[in-house]
C-alpha positions as CSV (number, residue, x, y, z in Angstrom):
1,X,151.5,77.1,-1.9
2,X,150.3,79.9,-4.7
3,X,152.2,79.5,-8.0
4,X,152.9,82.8,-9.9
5,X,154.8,83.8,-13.1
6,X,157.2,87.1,-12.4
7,X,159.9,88.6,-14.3
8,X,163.0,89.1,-12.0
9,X,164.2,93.2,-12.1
10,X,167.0,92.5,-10.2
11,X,169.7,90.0,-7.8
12,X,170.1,91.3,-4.2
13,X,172.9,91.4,-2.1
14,X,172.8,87.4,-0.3
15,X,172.2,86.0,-4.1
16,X,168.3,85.9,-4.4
17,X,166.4,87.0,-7.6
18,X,164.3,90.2,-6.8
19,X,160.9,90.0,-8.2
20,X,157.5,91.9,-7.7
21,X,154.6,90.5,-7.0
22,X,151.1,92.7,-6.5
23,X,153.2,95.3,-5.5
24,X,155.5,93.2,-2.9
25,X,159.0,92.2,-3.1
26,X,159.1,88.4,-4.4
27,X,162.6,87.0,-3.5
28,X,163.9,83.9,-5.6
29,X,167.2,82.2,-5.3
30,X,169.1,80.9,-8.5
31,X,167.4,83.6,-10.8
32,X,169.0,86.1,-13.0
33,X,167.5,89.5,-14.0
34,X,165.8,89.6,-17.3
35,X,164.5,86.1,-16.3
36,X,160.8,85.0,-16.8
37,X,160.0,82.3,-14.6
38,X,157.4,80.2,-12.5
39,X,157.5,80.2,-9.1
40,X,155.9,79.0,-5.7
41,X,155.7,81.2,-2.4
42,X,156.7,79.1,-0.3
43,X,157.3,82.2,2.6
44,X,154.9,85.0,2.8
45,X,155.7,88.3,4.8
46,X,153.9,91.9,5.4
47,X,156.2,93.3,3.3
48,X,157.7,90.4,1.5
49,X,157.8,87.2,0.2
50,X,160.4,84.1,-0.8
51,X,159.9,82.0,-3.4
52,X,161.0,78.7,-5.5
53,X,161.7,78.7,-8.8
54,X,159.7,75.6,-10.5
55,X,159.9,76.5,-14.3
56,X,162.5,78.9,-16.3
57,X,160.3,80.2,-19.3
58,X,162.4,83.0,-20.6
59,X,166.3,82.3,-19.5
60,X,169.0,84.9,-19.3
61,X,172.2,84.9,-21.8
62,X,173.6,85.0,-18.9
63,X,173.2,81.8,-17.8
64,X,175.4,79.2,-17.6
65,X,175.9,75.5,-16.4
66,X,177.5,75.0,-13.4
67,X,180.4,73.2,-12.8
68,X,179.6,71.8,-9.3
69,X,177.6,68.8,-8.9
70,X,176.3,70.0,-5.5
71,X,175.7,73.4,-6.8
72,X,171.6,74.0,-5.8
73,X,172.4,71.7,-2.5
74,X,175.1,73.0,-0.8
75,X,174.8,75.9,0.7
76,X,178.0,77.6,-0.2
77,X,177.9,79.2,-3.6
78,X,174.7,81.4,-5.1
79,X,176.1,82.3,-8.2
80,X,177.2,79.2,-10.5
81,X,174.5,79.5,-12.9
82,X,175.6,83.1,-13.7
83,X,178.5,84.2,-15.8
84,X,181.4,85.3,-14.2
85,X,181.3,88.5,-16.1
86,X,178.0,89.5,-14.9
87,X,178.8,88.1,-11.3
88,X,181.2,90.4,-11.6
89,X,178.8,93.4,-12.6
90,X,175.5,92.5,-10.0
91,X,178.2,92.9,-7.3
92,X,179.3,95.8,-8.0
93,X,176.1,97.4,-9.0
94,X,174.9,95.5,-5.3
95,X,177.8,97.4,-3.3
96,X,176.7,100.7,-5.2
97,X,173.4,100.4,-4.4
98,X,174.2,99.8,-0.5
99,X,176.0,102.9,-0.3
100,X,173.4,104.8,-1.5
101,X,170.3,103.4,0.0
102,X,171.9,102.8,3.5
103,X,175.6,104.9,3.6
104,X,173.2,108.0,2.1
105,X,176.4,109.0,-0.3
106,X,173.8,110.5,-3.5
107,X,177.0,109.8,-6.0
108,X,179.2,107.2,-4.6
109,X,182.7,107.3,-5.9
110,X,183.1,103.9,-7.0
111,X,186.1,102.6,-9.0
112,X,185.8,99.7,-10.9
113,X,185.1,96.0,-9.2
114,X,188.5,94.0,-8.5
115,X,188.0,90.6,-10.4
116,X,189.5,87.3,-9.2
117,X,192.2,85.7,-11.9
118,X,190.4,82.5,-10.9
119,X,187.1,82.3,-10.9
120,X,187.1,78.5,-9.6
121,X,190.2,76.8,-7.2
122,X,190.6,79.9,-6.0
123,X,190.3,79.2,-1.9
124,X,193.2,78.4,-0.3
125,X,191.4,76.7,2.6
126,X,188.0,75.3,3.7
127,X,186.3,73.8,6.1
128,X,184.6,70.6,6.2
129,X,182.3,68.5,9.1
130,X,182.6,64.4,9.4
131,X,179.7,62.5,10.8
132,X,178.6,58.7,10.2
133,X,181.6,58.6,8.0
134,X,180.1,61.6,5.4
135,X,182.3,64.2,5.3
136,X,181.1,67.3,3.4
137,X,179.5,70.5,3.7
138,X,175.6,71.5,4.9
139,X,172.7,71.5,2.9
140,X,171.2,75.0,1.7
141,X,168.7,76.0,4.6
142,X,169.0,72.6,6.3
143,X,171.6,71.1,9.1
144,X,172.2,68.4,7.2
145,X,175.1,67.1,5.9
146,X,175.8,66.3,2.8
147,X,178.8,63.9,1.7
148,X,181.6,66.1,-1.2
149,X,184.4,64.3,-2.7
150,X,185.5,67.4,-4.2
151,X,185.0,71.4,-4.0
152,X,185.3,72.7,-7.4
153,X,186.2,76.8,-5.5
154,X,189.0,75.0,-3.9
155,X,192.7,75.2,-4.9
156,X,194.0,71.6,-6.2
157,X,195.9,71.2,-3.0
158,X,193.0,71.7,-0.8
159,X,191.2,69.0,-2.5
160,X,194.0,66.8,-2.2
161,X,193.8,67.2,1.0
162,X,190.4,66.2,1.1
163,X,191.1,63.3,-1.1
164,X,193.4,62.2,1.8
165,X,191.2,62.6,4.7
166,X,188.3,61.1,3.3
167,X,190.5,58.0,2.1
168,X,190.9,57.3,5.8
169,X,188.8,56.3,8.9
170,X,187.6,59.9,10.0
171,X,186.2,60.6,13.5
172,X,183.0,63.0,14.1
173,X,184.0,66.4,13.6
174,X,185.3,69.6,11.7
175,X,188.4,69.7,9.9
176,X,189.7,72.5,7.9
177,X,192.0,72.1,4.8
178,X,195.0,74.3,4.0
179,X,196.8,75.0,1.4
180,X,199.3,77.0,3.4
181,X,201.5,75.7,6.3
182,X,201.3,78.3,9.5
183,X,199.7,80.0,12.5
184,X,196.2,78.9,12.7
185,X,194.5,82.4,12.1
186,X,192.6,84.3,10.8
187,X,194.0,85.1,6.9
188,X,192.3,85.9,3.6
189,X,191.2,82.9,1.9
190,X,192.0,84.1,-2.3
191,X,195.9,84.6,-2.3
192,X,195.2,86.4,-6.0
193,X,192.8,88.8,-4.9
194,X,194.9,89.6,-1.3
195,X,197.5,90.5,-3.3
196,X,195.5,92.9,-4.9
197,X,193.8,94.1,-2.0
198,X,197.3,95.0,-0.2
199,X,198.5,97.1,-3.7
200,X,195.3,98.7,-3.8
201,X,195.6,100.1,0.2
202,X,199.6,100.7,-0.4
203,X,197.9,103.3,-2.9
204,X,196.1,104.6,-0.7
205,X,198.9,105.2,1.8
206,X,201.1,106.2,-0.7
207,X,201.7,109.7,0.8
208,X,201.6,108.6,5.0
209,X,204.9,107.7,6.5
210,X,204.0,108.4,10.4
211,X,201.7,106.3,12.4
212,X,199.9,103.6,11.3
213,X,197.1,102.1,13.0
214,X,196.2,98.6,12.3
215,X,193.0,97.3,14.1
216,X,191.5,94.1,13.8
217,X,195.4,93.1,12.3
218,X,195.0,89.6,12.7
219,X,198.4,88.1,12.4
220,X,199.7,91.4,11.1
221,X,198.9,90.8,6.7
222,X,198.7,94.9,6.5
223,X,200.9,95.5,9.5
224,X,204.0,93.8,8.3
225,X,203.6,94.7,4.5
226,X,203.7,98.4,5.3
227,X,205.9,98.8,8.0
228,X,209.2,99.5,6.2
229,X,207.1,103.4,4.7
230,X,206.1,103.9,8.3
231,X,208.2,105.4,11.5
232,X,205.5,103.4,13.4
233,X,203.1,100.6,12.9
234,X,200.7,99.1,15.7
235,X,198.5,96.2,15.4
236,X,195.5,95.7,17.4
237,X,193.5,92.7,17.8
238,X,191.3,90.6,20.3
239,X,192.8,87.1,19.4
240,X,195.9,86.7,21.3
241,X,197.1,83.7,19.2
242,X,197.3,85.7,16.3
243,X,199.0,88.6,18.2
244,X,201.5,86.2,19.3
245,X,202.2,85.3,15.8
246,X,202.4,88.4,14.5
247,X,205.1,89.7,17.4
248,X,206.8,86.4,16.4
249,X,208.8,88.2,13.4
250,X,208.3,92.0,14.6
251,X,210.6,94.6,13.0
252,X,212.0,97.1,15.5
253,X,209.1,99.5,14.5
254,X,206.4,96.9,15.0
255,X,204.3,96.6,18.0
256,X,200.8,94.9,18.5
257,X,198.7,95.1,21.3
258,X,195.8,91.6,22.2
259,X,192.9,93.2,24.0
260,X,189.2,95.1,23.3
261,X,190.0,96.6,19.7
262,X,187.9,99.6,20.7
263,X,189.8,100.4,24.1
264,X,192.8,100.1,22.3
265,X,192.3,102.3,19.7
266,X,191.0,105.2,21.6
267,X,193.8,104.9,23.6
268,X,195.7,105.1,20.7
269,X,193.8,107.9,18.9
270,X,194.3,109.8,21.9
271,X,197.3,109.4,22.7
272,X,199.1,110.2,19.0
273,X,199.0,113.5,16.6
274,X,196.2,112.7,14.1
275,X,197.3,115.0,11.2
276,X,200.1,112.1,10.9
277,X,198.5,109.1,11.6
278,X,196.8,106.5,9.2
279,X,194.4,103.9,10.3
280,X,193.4,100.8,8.7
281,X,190.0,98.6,10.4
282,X,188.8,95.4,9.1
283,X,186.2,94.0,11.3
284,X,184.2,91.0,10.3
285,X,180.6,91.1,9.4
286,X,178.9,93.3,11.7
287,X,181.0,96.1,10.9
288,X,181.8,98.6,13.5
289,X,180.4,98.6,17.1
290,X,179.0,102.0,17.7
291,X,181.2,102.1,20.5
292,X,184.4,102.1,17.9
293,X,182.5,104.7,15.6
294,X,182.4,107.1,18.3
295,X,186.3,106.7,19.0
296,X,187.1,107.3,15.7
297,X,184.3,110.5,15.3
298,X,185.9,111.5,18.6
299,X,189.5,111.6,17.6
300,X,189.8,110.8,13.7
301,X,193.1,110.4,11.9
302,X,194.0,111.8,8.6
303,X,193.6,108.5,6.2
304,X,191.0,105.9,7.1
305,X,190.8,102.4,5.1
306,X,188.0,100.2,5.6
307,X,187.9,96.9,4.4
308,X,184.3,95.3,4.9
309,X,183.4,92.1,3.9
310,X,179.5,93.1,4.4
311,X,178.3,96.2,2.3
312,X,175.5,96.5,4.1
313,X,177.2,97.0,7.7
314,X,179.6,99.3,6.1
315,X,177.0,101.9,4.4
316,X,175.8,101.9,7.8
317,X,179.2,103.2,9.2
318,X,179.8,105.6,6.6
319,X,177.1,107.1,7.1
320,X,178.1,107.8,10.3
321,X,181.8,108.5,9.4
322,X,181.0,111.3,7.0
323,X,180.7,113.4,10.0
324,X,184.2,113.8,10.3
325,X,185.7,112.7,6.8
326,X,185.0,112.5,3.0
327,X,184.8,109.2,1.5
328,X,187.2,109.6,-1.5
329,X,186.8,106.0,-3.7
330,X,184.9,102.7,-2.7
331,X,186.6,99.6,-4.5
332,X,184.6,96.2,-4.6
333,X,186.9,93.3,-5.0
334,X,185.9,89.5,-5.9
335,X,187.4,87.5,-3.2
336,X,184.6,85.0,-3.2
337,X,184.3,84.3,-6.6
338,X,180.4,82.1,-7.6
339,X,179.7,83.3,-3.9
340,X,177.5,86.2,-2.8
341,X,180.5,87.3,-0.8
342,X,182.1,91.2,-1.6
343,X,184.8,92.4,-0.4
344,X,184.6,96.0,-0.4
345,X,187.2,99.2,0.7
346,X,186.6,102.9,1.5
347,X,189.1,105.1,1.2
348,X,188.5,108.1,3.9
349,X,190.3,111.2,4.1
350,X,189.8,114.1,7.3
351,X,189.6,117.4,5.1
352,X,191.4,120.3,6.6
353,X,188.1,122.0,7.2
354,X,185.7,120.4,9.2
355,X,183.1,118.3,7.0
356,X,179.1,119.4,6.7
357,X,177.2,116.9,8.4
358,X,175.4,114.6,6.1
359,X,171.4,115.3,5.8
């Protein structure tokens, strides 16, 4: 393995240091721009390569000690050795960056990044394996387990609970840790930033009061909290345990529908006046299926919101949006606070004249 000295220009989305290297992109994990360092290429590609860093000779201000022991080992956070401040400021500049390399938008509108009022105990749940009595979390790039007595992202009660199930005799397996009692679905996992999140959409649909569309709803977290400015709200998701919760406490105006999100929402699209309806989609990482894209091109409501947890997948679907609407603001917010993680939403609005296709 070749050793080289680089100086890192920049941190990509996923965490990793971005280097050069004879003209070819060096990527280095635990690095900081403005850094100066020694590595070893341990990976090399046609048009790429990944590295190890093996000596810091000019470190960042920016640096800072982390506060987990595991930090470097487990492969959950990226960004402990960073400041939160300037976590704060590679994400947004990351998100910017994706929406104009892959959602082609020459001037983004972004509005400032969404910070988390904790930067650590901030996850209300995780999720730990049990095997050969270790209990813990996997190694960075390895299946291997790795015994943690304590998650320093978690709330306090989640690592109480820890506390308790590792005191005992624990069986081979995966357990997940909550702070909140419930329906066992899928929910946002900062209860700080959510908040947020939720006031910065009820923004958004400040001025809708007709339809609105809620797909991928989960057990209805957007749904329910904006049903009383709406004559009608529908909730549409494949996981018919969470649909069942959701319909557990439905208002008279509530209805949600288990079954393929896309099918559903055409249906749906079709079947409503679109000058008055509002849709909200939050799918998980892989974004919208082309299928769905198409649906929504086909038949496209007034207001879109589009909460992505992946900025890449979601420049790819603007890009393909801006067809039929104009992306009005895209808001990063830091759910995952010392993780690569972004949340991100695009606020989309049908013109009243038809939009220029984008080049």
């Amino acid at each position: 393995m070749r050793r080289v000295e680089l100086k890192i220009e920049d941190v990509a989305f996923g965490g990793k240091g971005v280097a050069r290297d004879e003209g070819k992109a060096v990527f280095i994990p635990f690095t900081i721009d403005g850094e100066r360092v020694t590595a070893k290429i341990v990976r090399e590609k046609k048009q790429f390569a990944e590295g190890e860093l093996v000596q810091m000779l000019d470190p960042s201000p920016e640096r800072v000690e982390p506060e987990c022991p595991y930090f470097g080992r487990c492969g959950g956070c990226s960004y402990q050795h960073i400041s939160y401040r300037h976590q704060l400021a590679l994400k947004a500049r990351q998100v910017e960056q994706a929406m104009r390399r892959i959602g082609r938008l020459v001037e983004p509108p972004m509005r400032p990044i969404i910070p988390s009022p904790l930067p650590y105990g901030y996850r209300n749940r995780i999720t730990v394996h049990a095997q050969d009595s270790v209990v813990g979390y996997y190694r960075r790039d390895v299946h291997q387990l790795m015994d943690v007595e304590r998650c320093p992202i978690a709330a306090p009660e989640v690592n109480e609970a820890l506390a308790q199930l590792r005191s005992g005799r624990v069986r081979d397996g995966h357990y997940t840790l909550r702070m909140h009692s419930g329906p066992r679905v899928f929910a946002q996992t900062n209860d700080s930033v959510a908040e947020a999140l939720a006031e910065l959409i009820a923004d958004m649909l400040s001025q809708e009061t007709k339809l609105l569309i809620d797909a991928f709803c989960g057990a209805g977290f957007f749904t329910k909290r904006f049903a009383p400015q709406f004559e009608r709200v529908v909730g549409i998701d494949w996981d018919r345990f969470a649909i069942e919760a959701a319909k557990e406490d439905a208002g008279t105006n509530e209805a949600y529908v288990a079954g393929d999100v896309t099918t559903e929402l055409r249906w749906l699209l079709q079947q409503n006046e679109l000058k008055t309806t509002a849709l909200i989609v939050d799918p998980p990482a892989s974004g919208l299926s082309a299928e769905m894209r198409r649906a929504i091109l086909d038949s496209p409501p007034r207001t879109m919101i589009y909460v992505s947890c992946n900025p890449p997948t979601l420049g790819r679907d603007l890009a393909e949006l801006r067809h039929q609407f104009s992306v009005l603001s895209i808001t990063p917010l830091d759910m995952f606070p010392q993780t690569a993680e972004i949340e991100v939403v695009a606020h989309l609005r049908r013109p009243e004249k038809a939009v220029e296709p984008p080049p």
